[in-house]
C-alpha positions, 0 to 999 in steps of 0.5 A: 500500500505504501507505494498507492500512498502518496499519489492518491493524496497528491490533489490534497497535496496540491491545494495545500501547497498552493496555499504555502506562503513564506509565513504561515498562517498560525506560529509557534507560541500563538494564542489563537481564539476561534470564532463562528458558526457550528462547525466552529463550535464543534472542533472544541468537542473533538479536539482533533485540530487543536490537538495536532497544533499542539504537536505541530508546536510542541517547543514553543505551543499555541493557547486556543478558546473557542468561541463558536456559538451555534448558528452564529452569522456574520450579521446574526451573533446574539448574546445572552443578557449581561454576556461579556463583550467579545473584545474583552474576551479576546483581550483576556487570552492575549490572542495574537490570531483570530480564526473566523469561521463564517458562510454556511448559514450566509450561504442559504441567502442564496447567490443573491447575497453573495455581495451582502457577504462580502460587506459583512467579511470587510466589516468583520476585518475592520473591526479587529484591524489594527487592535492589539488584543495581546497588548503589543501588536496588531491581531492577525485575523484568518478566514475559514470557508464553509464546508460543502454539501454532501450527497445522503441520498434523499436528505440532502435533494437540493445537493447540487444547487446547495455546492454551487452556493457554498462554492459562490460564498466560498469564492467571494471569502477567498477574493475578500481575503486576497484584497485584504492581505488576510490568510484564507483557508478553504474547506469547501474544495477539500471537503467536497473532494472527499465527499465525492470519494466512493471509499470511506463513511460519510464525513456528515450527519446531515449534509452540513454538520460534521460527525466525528470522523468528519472532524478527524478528516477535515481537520488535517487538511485544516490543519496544513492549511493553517501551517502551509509554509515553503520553509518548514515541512510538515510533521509528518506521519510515522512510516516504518518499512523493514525488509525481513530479508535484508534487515534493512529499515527506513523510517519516517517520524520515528528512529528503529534500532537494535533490528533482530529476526529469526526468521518468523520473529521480528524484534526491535527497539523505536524511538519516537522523534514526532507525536504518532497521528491521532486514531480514526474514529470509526472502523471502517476502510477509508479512502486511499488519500486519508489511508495515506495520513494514518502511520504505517508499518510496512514489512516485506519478504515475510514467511508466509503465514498471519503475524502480529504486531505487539509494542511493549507487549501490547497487541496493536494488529494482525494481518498476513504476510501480503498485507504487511508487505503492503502496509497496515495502520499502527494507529492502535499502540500505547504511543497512540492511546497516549495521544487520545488521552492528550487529546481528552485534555484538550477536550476537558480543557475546552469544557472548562474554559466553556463554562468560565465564559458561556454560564448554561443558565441564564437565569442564575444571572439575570433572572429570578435565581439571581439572589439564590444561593447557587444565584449568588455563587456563581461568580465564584465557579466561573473563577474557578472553572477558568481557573481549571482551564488555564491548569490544562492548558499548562499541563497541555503546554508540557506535550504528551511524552516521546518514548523508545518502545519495544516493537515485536512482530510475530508469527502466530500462524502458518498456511494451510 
C-alpha cells in the first residue's frame, strides 16, 4: 500500500501547497481564539485540530478558546443578557490570531447575497484591524470557508444547487481575503473532494454538520492549511518499512534500532522523534488519500503465514504476510492511546474554559435565581472553572511524552 500512498493524496497535496506562503498562517507560541458558526463550535468537542497544533508546536505551543456559538452569522451573533463583550474576551487570552469561521448559514441567502457577504467579511476585518488584543501588536485575523454539501441520498435533494452556493460564498471569502492581505483557508474544495470519494463513511450527519470522523478528516487538511509554509515541512506521519530479508529499515517520524529476526520473529527497539497521528474514529476502510495520513508499518519478504504486531507487549494488529508487505495502520499502540488521552485534555480543557465564559443558565444571572444561593455563587465557579482551564492548558503546554518502545512482530500462524 505504501507505494498507492502518496499519489492518491497528491490533489490534497496540491491545494495545500498552493496555499504555502513564506509565513504561515498560525506560529509557534500563538494564542489563537476561534470564532463562528457550528462547525466552529464543534472542533472544541473533538479536539482533533487543536490537538495536532499542539504537536505541530510542541517547543514553543499555541493557547486556543473557542468561541463558536451555534448558528452564529456574520450579521446574526446574539448574546445572552449581561454576556461579556467579545473584545474583552479576546483581550483576556492575549490572542495574537483570530480564526473566523463564517458562510454556511450566509450561504442559504442564496447567490443573491453573495455581495451582502462580502460587506459583512470587510466589516468583520475592520473591526479587529489594527487592535492589539495581546497588548503589543496588531491581531492577525484568518478566514475559514464553509464546508460543502454532501450527497445522503434523499436528505440532502437540493445537493447540487446547495455546492454551487457554498462554492459562490466560498469564492467571494477567498477574493475578500486576497484584497485584504488576510490568510484564507478553504474547506469547501477539500471537503467536497472527499465527499465525492466512493471509499470511506460519510464525513456528515446531515449534509452540513460534521460527525466525528468528519472532524478527524477535515481537520488535517485544516490543519496544513493553517501551517502551509515553503520553509518548514510538515510533521509528518510515522512510516516504518523493514525488509525481513535484508534487515534493512527506513523510517519516517520515528528512529528503529537494535533490528533482530529469526526468521518468523521480528524484534526491535523505536524511538519516537514526532507525536504518532491521532486514531480514526470509526472502523471502517477509508479512502486511499486519508489511508495515506494514518502511520504505517510496512514489512516485506515475510514467511508466509498471519503475524502480529505487539509494542511493549501490547497487541496493536494482525494481518498476513501480503498485507504487511503492503502496509497496515499502527494507529492502535500505547504511543497512540497516549495521544487520545492528550487529546481528552484538550477536550476537558475546552469544557472548562466553556463554562468560565458561556454560564448554561441564564437565569442564575439575570433572572429570578439571581439572589439564590447557587444565584449568588456563581461568580465564584466561573473563577474557578477558568481557573481549571488555564491548569490544562499548562499541563497541555508540557506535550504528551516521546518514548523508545519495544516493537515485536510475530508469527502466530502458518498456511494451510
Amino acid at each position: 500500500m505504501l507505494r498507492n500512498l502518496f499519489p492518491a493524496s497528491f490533489s490534497l497535496w496540491f491545494l495545500v501547497a498552493s496555499l504555502a506562503s513564506a509565513e504561515p498562517p498560525i506560529r509557534p507560541g500563538d494564542r489563537i481564539a476561534i470564532i463562528g458558526n457550528t462547525f466552529a463550535d464543534q472542533l472544541r468537542i473533538h479536539g482533533y485540530l487543536e490537538t495536532m497544533l499542539l504537536q505541530h508546536t510542541r517547543e514553543n505551543p499555541v493557547s486556543i478558546r473557542n468561541l463558536g456559538w451555534g448558528g452564529d452569522m456574520l450579521s446574526a451573533r446574539d448574546r445572552p443578557t449581561g454576556f461579556p463583550t467579545e473584545e474583552s474576551t479576546l483581550t483576556d487570552h492575549q490572542t495574537d490570531v483570530i480564526i473566523a469561521c463564517f458562510g454556511m448559514g450566509e450561504s442559504f441567502d442564496g447567490e443573491q447575497g453573495v455581495e451582502r457577504f462580502r460587506s459583512q467579511l470587510n466589516a468583520l476585518i475592520d473591526s479587529h484591524s489594527g487592535k492589539q488584543y495581546n497588548g503589543h501588536s496588531a491581531v492577525r485575523l484568518i478566514l475559514v470557508s464553509p464546508i460543502a454539501c454532501e450527497d445522503l441520498g434523499k436528505r440532502t435533494p437540493d445537493r447540487a444547487r446547495r455546492n454551487r452556493e457554498l462554492q459562490a460564498y466560498t469564492h467571494a471569502m477567498r477574493e475578500v481575503a486576497a484584497d485584504a492581505n488576510v490568510p484564507f483557508v478553504d474547506l469547501f474544495e477539500a471537503s467536497r473532494y472527499l465527499m465525492d470519494e466512493p471509499a470511506g463513511p460519510n464525513l456528515t450527519r446531515n449534509g452540513i454538520h460534521l460527525n466525528p470522523y468528519g472532524y478527524w478528516a477535515i481537520s488535517h487538511t485544516f490543519f496544513d492549511q493553517l501551517t502551509a509554509d515553503d520553509r518548514v515541512p510538515h510533521q509528518p506521519n510515522w512510516i516504518v518499512r523493514i525488509d525481513a530479508a535484508s534487515k534493512s529499515v527506513e523510517a519516517r517520524g520515528v528512529e528503529v534500532i537494535e533490528l533482530e529476526t529469526d526468521g518468523s520473529n521480528l524484534r526491535f527497539q523505536v524511538s519516537e522523534t514526532s507525536a504518532p497521528r491521532l486514531r480514526p474514529p470509526t472502523d471502517q476502510p477509508l479512502p486511499p488519500q486519508l489511508e495515506f495520513i494514518r502511520d504505517t508499518l510496512v514489512v516485506e519478504n515475510l514467511s508466509r503465514g498471519t503475524y502480529r504486531l505487539t509494542v511493549d507487549d501490547n497487541p496493536v494488529a494482525t494481518a498476513t504476510a501480503q498485507a504487511w508487505s503492503q502496509g497496515v495502520a499502527i494507529d492502535s499502540s500505547p504511543a497512540h492511546q497516549a495521544a487520545q488521552a492528550y487529546r481528552a485534555v484538550v477536550n476537558d480543557k475546552n469544557l472548562q474554559f466553556t463554562y468560565s465564559w458561556k454560564a448554561l443558565n441564564q437565569v442564575h444571572i439575570v433572572g429570578e435565581r439571581r439572589a439564590s444561593p447557587s444565584g449568588k455563587s456563581l461568580p465564584r465557579e466561573v473563577i474557578e472553572f477558568n481557573r481549571l482551564a488555564n491548569e490544562l492548558d499548562r499541563q497541555l503546554s508540557r506535550g504528551m511524552e516521546l518514548k523508545t518502545r519495544s516493537w515485536r512482530l510475530s508469527r502466530i500462524s502458518k498456511p494451510n
